[in-house]
N, C-alpha and C positions, 0 to 999 in steps of 0.2 A: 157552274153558272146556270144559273134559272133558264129556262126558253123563255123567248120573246115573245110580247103578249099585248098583237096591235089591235086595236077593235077596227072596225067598220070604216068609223068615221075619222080614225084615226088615217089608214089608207085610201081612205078618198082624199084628204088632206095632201097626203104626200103627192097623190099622182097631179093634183092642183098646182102645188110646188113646183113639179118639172117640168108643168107646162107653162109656169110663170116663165121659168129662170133661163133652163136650155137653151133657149133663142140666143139668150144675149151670145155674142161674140166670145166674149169676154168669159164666160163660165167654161170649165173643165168637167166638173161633176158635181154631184150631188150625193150625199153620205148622210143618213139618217141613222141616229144613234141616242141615244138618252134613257130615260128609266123602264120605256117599252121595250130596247135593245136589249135591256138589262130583265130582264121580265117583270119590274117593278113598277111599274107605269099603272096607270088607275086610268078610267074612262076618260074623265075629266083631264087627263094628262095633255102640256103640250107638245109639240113635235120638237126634239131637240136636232138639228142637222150642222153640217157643215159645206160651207159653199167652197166648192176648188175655184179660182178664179186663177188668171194667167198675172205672171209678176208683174207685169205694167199697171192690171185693175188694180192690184192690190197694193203697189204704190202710190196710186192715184189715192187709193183711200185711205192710205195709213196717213198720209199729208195731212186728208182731209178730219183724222181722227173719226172715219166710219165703217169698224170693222164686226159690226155686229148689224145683223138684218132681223128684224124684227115686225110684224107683221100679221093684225087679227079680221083684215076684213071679211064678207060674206060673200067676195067671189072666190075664196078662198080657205076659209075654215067656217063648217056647218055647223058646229057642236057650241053649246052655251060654255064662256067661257074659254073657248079653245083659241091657242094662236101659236106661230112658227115662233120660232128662236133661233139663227142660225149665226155661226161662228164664219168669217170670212178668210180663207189661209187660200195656202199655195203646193204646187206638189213638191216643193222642195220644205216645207214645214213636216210635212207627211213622211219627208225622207227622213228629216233631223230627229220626229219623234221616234223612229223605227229604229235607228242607228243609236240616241242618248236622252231618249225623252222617259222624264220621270213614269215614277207610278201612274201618279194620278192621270198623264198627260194619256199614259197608253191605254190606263183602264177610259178612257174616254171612249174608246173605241170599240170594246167590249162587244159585242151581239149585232156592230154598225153594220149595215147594207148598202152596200149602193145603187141609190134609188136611178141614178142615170150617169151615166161618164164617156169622152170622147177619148178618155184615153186607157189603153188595155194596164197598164201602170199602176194602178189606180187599185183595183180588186186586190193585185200582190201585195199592196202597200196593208191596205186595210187588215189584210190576213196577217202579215207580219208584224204588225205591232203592238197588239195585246199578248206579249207575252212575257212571263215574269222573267226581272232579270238577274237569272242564277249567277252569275260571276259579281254580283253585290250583295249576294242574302248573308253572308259569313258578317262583313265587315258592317250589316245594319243592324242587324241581330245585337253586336255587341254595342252598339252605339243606340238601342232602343233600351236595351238595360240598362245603360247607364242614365236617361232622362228615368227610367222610373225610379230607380234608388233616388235617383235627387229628389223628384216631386215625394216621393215617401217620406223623403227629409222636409222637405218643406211643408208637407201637408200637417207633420206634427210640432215643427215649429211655428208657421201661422196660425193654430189653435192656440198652442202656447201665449203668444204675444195680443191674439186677437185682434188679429190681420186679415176682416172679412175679405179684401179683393186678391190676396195670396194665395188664401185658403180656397177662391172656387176656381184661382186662377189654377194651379196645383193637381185641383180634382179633377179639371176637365185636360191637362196635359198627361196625368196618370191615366185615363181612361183611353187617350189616344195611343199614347206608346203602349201599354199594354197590349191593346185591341192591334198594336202592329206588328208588337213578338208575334202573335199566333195566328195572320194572315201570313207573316213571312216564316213562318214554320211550317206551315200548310201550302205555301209558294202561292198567296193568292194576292193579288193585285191589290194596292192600297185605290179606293175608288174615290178619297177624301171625302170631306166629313158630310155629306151630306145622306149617304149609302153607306158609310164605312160599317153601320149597327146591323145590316141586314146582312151585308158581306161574312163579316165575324160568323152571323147566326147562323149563314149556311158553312162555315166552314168544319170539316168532320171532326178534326181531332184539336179540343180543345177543353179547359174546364169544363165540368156539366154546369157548373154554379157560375159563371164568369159572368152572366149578362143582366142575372142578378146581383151580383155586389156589384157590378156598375151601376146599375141605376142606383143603388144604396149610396155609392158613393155620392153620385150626383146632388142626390137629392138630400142628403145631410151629410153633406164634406167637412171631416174632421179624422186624428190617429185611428181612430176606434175601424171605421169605415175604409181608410185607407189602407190600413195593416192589413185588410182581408180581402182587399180587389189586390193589391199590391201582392201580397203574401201567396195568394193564388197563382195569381201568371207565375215568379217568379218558382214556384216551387214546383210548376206545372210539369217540368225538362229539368236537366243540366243544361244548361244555356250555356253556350258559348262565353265567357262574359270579358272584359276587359282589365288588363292586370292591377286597374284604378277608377272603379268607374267618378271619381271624380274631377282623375284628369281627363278622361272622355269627356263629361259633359261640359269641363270647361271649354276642353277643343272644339268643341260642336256648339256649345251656347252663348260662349264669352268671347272665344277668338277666332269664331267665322271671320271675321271681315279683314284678318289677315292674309286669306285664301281668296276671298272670292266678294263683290259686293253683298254685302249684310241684305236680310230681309228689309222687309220695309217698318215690321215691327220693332228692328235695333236698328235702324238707319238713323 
């Protein structure tokens, strides 16, 4: 993982923040974390945190549907354009993500600091949950093989039939599961999609050519393009694979919602 990479005015900001918020009763701590945690932050960057608050604040506000604090004034952030973002949870959110919280949930946490806290809990908590979670990389591994055979399938069926919204839907589902074989071969945290391209590019062992036939694919998704982003990963390892990957991807794309409430995309 990159070092953290605050400017100036990025830590005047945060120390502004603890002097906002700590008063209140109601706060536990304060956790600053986001694309500076992650060394990807730019000057212009804003402050990503999360506020600890005590279960009562945070019932109070989940009622009130206000769990995001957000906030650019000038007794508060100096920098043009700059402003807080903060996520509002509780220390028992902190426990659930340490204990079964996704990738993305723990990569959140990645490079976090705690900028202030009353409770000693709090620092454990943060250490303990960006960590990959080994007792699921087996059984994702083959469950990420099987989305990209399908999107392979699909990508040359949608050409076929001339299925422009299949076709980039396809491309951009190929470029994810790909890019997830070889963060979780490399045991690196999925950061979701927003980091996942920088993620990949630091990760050591992978295609040399990989991040180029993604963007190929991206940018003119069709068989041609896909057989070589596709054909890469796959051929990258002996991958684990599953004894069908198309009853894999059914189980995982068609009959999720016998297991578990569906996304919101198949809700």
């Amino acid at each position: 993982m990159r070092e953290p990479n605050y400017h100036a005015h990025h830590l005047r900001t945060i120390t502004r923040l603890v002097e906002r918020l700590s008063p209140d009763p109601s706060s536990v701590a304060i956790l600053v974390g986001g694309s500076q945690a992650k060394g990807l932050g730019k000057e212009t960057s804003d402050i990503d945190f999360c506020w600890v608050v005590t279960e009562e604040e945070h019932r109070r506000r989940r009622a009130s549907g206000e769990l995001v604090y957000v906030a650019s004034d000038e007794g508060l952030v100096d920098y043009p354009g700059g402003y807080v973002d903060g996520k509002i949870i509780t220390l028992d959110f902190l426990q659930k993500v340490r204990d079964r919280g996704s990738e993305p949930a723990r990569a959140a946490f990645l490079g976090s600091m705690v900028a202030w806290s009353r409770s000693p809990e709090v620092d454990v908590l943060v250490r303990a949950i960006p960590v990959y979670p080994e007792h699921e990389r087996a059984d994702k591994i083959q469950g990420f093989v099987a989305q990209l055979e399908a999107m392979r399938y699909y990508l040359e069926s949608a050409e076929q039939h001339g299925n422009r919204y299949l076709l980039t839907w396809a491309a951009a589902r190929a470029v994810l599961f790909g890019y997830r074989l070889i963060l979780a071969h490399n045991r690196i945290l999925y950061p979701y999609h927003k980091w996942m391209r920088a993620f990949v590019a630091d990760a050591p062992d992978r295609p040399a050519d990989l991040l180029r036939l993604s963007d190929e694919l991206l940018e003119a998704p069709g068989k041609r393009t896909g057989e070589a982003f596709c054909g890469a990963v796959l051929s990258f390892r002996e991958w684990d694979r599953p004894a069908q990957w198309q009853t894999r991807f059914m189980d995982d794309s068609e009959l999720n919602w016998l297991h578990a409430a569906p996304p919101l995309e198949d809700a």
